[in-house]
PAVOMI-451481 format. One line per 10 residues: number of its first residue (from 1); their letters; for each residue x, y, z of N, C-alpha, C, O. Coordinates in steps of 0.05 Angstrom, whole numbers. Layout:
! residues N
NUM) A) X Y Z X Y Z X Y Z X Y Z  ... .
***
This chain:
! residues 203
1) XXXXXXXXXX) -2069 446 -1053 -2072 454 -1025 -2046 446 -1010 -2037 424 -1009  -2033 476 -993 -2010 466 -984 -2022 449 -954 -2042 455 -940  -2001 425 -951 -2002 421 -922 -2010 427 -891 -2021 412 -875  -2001 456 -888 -2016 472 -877 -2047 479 -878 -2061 484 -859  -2055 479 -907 -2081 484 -909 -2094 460 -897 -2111 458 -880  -2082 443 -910 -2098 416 -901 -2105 408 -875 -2125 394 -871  -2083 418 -850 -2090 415 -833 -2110 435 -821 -2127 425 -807  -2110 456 -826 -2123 480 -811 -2163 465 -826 -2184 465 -812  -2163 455 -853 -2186 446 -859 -2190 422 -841 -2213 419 -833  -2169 402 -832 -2183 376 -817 -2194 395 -791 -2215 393 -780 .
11) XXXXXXXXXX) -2174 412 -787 -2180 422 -752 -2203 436 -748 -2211 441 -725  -2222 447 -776 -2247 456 -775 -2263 436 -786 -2286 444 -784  -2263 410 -798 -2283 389 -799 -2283 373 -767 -2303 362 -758  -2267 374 -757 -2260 368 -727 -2286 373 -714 -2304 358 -708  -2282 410 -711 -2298 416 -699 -2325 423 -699 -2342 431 -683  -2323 414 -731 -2352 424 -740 -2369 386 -731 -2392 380 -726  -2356 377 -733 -2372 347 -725 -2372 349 -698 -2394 344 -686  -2350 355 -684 -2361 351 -649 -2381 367 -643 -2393 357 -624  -2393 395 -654 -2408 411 -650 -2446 398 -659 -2469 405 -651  -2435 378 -680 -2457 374 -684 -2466 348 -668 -2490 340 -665 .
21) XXXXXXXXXX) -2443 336 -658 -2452 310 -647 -2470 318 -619 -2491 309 -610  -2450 342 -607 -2459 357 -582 -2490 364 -585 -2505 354 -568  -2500 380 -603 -2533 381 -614 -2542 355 -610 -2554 350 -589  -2538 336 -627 -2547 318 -625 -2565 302 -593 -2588 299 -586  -2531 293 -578 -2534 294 -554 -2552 311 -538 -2563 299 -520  -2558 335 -540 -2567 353 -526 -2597 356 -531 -2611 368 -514  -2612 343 -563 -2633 339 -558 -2640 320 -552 -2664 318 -548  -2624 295 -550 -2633 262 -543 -2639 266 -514 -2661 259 -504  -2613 279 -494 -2624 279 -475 -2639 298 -461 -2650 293 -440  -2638 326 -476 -2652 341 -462 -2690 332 -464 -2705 341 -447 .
31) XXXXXXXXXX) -2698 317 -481 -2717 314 -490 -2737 292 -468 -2761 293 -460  -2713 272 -464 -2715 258 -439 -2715 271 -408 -2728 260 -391  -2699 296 -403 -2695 299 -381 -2682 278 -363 -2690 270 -341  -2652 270 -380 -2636 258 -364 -2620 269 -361 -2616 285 -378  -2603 267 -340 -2577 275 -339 -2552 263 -358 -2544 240 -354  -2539 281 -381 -2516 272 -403 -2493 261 -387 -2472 256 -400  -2494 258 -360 -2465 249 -362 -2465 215 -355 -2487 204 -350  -2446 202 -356 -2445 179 -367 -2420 163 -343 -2396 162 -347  -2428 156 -329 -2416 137 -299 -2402 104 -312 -2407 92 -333  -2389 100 -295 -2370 81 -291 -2384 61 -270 -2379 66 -246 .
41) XXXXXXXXXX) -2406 33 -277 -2412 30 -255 -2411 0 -242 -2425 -9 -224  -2389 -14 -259 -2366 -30 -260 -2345 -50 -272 -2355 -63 -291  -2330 -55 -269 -2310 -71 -284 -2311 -84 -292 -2287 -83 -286  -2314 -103 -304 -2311 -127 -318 -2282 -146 -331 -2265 -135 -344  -2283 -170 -323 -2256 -178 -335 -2264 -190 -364 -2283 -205 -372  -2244 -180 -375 -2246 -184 -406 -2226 -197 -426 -2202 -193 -423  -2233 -208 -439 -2212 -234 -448 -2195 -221 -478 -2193 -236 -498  -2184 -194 -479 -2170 -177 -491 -2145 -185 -499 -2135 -175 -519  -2128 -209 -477 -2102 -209 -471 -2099 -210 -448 -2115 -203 -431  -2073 -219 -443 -2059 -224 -407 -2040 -201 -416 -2027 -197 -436 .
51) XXXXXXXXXX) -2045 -185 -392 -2027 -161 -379 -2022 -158 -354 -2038 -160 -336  -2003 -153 -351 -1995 -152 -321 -1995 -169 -300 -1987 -165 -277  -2008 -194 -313 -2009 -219 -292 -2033 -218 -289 -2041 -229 -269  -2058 -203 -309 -2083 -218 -295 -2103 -201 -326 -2094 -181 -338  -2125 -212 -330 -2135 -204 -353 -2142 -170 -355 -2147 -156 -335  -2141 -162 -377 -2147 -132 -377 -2174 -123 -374 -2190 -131 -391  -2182 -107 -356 -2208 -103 -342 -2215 -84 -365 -2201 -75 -382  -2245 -81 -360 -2253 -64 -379 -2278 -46 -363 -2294 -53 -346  -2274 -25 -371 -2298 -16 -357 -2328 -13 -371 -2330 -9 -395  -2354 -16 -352 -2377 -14 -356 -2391 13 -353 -2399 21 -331 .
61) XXXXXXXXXX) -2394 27 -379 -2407 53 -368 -2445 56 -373 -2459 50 -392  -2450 65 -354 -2480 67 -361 -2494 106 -362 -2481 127 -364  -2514 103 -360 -2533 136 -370 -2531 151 -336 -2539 137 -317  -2524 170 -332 -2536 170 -300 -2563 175 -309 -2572 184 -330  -2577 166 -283 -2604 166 -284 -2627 188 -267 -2652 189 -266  -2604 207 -253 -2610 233 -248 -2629 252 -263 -2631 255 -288  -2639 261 -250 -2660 281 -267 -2640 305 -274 -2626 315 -256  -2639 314 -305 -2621 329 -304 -2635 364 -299 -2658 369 -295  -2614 380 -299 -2626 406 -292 -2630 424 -327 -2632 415 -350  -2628 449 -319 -2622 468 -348 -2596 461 -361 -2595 455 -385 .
71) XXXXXXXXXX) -2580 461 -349 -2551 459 -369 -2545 425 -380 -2525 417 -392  -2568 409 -373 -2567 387 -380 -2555 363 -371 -2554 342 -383  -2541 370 -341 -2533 350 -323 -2549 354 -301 -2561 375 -296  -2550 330 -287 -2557 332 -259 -2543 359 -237 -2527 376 -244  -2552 355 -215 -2539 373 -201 -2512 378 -191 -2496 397 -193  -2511 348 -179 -2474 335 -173 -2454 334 -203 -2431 330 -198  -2460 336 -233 -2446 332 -247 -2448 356 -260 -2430 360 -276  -2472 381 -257 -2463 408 -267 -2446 418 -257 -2431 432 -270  -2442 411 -227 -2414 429 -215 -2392 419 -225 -2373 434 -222  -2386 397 -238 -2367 390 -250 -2356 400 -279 -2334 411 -284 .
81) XXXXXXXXXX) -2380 393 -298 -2378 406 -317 -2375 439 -332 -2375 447 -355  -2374 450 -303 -2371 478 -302 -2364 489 -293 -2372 512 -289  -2335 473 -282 -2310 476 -267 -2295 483 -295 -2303 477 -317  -2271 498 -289 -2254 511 -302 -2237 481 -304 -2240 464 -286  -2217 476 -330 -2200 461 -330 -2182 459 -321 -2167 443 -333  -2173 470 -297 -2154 466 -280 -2163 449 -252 -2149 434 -238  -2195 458 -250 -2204 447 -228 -2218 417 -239 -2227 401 -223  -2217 414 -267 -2223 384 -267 -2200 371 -284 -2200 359 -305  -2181 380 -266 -2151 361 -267 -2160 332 -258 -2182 321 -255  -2124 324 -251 -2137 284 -245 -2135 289 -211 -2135 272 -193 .
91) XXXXXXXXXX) -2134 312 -209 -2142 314 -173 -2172 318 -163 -2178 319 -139  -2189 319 -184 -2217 321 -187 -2218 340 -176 -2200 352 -166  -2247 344 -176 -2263 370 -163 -2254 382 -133 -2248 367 -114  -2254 407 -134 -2238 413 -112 -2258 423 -88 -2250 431 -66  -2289 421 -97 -2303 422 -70 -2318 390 -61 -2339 387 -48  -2300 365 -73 -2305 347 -61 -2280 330 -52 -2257 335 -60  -2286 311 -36 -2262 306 -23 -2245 283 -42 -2261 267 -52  -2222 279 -47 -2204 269 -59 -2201 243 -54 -2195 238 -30  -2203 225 -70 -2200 194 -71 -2177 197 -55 -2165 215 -43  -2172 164 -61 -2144 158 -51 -2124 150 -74 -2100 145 -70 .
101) XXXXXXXXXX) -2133 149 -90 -2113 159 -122 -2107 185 -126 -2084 188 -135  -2125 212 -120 -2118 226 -122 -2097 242 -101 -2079 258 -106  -2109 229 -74 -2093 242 -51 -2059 230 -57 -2039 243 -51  -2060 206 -70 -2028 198 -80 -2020 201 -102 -2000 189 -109  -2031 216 -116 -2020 237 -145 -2013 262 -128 -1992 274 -130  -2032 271 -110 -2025 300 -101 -1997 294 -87 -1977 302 -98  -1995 283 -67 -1969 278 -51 -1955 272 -63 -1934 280 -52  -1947 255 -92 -1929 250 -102 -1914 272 -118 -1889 271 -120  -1932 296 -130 -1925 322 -146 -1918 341 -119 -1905 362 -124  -1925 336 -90 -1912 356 -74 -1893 351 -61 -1881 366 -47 .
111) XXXXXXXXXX) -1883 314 -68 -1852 304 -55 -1830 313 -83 -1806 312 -80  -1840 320 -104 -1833 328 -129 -1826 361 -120 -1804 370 -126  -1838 371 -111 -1836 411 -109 -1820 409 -96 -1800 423 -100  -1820 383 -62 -1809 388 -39 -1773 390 -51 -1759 410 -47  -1763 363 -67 -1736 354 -78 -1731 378 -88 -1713 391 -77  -1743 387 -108 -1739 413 -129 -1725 438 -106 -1703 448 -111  -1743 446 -81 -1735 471 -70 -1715 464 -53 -1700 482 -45  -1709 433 -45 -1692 426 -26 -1659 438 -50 -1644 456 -43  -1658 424 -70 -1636 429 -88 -1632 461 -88 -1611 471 -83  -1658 476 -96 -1646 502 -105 -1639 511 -79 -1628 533 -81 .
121) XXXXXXXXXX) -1641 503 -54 -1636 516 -36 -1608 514 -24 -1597 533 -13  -1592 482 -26 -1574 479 -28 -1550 501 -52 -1528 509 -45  -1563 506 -80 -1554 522 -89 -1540 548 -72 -1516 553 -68  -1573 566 -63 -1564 588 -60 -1555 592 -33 -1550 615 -29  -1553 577 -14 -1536 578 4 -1511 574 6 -1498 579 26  -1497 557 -29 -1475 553 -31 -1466 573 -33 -1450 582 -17  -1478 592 -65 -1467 609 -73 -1462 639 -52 -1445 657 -55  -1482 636 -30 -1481 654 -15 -1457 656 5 -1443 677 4  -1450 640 23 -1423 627 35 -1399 626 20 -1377 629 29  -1404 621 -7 -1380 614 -19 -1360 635 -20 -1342 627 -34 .
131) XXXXXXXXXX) -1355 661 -10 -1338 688 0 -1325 666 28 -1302 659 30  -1340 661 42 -1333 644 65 -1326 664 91 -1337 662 113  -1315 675 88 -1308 695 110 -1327 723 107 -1333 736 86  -1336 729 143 -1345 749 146 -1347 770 173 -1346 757 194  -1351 804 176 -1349 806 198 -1372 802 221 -1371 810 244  -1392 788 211 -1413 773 231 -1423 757 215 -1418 757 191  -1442 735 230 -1459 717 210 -1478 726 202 -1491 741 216  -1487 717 170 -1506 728 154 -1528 719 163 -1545 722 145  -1538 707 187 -1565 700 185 -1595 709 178 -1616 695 179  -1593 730 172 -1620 745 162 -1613 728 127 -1628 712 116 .
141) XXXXXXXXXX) -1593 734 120 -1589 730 91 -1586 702 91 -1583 697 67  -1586 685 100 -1582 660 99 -1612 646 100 -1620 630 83  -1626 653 121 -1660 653 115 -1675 658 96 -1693 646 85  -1663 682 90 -1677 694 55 -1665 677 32 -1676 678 10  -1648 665 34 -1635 643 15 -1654 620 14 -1667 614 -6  -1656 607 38 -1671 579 44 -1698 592 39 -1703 583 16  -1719 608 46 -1745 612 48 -1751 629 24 -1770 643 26  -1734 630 -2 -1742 644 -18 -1758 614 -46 -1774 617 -64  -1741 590 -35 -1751 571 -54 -1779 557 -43 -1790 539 -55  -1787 565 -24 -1815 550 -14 -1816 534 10 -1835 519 16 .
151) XXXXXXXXXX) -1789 539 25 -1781 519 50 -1781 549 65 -1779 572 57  -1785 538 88 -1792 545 109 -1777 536 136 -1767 514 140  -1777 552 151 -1760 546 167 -1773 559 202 -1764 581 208  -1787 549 215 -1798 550 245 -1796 577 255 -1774 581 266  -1815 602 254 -1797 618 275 -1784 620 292 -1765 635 292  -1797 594 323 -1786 596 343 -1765 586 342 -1753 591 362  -1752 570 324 -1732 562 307 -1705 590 306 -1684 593 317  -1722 608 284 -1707 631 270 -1700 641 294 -1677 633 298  -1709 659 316 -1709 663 345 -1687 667 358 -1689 674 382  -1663 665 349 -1640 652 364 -1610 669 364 -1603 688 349 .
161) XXXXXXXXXX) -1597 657 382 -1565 676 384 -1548 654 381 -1551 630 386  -1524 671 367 -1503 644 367 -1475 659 379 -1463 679 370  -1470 643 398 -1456 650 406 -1431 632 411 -1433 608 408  -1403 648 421 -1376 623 429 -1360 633 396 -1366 637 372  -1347 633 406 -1318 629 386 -1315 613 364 -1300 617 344  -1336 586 371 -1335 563 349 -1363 554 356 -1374 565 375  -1375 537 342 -1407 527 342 -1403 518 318 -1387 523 301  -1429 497 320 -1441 494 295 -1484 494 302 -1492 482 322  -1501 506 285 -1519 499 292 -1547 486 275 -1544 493 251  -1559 479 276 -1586 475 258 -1615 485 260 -1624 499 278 .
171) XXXXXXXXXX) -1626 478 242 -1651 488 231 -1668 465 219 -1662 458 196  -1690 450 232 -1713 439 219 -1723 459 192 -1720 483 194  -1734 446 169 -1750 461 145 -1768 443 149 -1771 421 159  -1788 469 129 -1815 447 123 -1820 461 89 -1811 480 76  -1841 438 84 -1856 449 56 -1888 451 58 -1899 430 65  -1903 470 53 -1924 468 47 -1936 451 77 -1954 434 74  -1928 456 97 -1934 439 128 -1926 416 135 -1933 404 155  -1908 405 111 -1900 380 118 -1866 379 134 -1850 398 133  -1864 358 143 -1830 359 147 -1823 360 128 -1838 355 110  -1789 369 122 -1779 366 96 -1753 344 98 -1736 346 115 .
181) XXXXXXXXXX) -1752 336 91 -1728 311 86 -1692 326 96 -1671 312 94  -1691 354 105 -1670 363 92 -1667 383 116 -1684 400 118  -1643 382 137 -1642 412 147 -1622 436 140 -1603 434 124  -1628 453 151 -1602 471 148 -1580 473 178 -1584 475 203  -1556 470 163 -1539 478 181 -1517 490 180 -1507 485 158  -1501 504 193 -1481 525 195 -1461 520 210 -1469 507 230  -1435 525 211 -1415 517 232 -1395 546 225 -1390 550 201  -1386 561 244 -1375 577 246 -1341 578 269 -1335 563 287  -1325 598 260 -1295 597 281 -1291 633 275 -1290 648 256  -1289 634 297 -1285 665 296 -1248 670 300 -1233 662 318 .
191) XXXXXXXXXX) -1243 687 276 -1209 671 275 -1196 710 294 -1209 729 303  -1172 706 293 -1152 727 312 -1165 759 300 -1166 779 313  -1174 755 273 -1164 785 262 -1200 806 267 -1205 829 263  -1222 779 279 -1235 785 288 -1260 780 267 -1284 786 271  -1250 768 246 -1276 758 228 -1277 728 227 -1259 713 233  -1303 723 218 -1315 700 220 -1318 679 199 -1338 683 185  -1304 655 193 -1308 636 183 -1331 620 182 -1331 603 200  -1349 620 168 -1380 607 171 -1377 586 146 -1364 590 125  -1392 563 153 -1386 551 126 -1423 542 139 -1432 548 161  -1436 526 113 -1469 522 113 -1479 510 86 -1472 515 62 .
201) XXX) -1501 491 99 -1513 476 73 -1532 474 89 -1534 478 113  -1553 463 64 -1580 451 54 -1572 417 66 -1560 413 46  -1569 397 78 -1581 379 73 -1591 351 84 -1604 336 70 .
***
């Protein structure tokens, strides 16, 4: 038996045992009329080892004691169990409201997107300016640069004239409704031959 085989045979004893353990489970508790899912209902300090400066906790799980329904959980834990795997990510269920572990996993992966579009936007505003001279300012195209990575930028903001021979001006961004760490700005000199020197960044 090549190697390959061997694995493709563990990966069907795999599944042929979780399938049966799942039966199992499903007449122990359906028989009872409990609810199968299985709660966290508290900690315990446990004498495992010193970690971190204090003993390693362990958790206590017990039966929920819910009456379960047809699909074999209670009511509050069928909607769970029959959530798609995206919706029982570590942001949990998305028609209940979000811990405060989760609300700081979420914010931490959207100060993560925020960095990400701040950079690419610095990109393409470089590459866009980088001609440097022009016979007006690109500002339509300079917007479509910044608001194509997920930043945003105020209408009453966008709104505007620039005017004078020389200037420089700015722009608040946001992400997803938040402030963004980062603005845009532009500084321009309108030289003799009647075109315009603009130079502009992200930051």
């Amino acid at each position: 038996m090549t190697p390959a085989e061997r694995r493709r045979a563990k990966e069907r004893e795999r599944i042929r045992l979780g399938k049966a353990k799942a039966e199992r489970r499903a007449k122990i508790y359906g028989a009872t009329g409990q609810c199968r899912r299985r709660i966290i209902v508290r900690v315990s300090v446990g004498k495992r080892g010193f970690q971190g400066g204090g003993w390693n906790p362990q958790p206590v799980h017990r039966q929920c004691q819910a009456k379960a329904g047809p699909s074999g959980y209670c009511e509050k834990h069928a909607k769970y169990e029959s959530g798609s795997r995206s919706r029982r990510s570590r942001f949990g269920n998305s028609d209940e409201p979000l811990s405060i572990e989760a609300q700081k996993a979420q914010r931490i992966v959207l100060l993560k997107q925020m960095k990400a579009a701040i950079k690419q936007a610095q990109k393409n505003v470089y590459v866009l300016l980088k001609p440097t001279y022009y016979t007006s300012i690109p500002l339509g195209d300079i917007y479509e640069a910044v608001e194509k990575t997920g930043l945003a930028i105020p209408e009453d903001e966008k709104n505007c004239l620039l005017t004078g021979r020389d200037g420089r001006a700015t722009w608040p961004l946001t992400f997803s409704g938040l402030p963004a760490p980062a603005r845009l700005w532009i500084t321009w000199h309108k030289m003799e031959t009647g075109r315009y020197e603009v130079i502009g960044a992200v930051s």
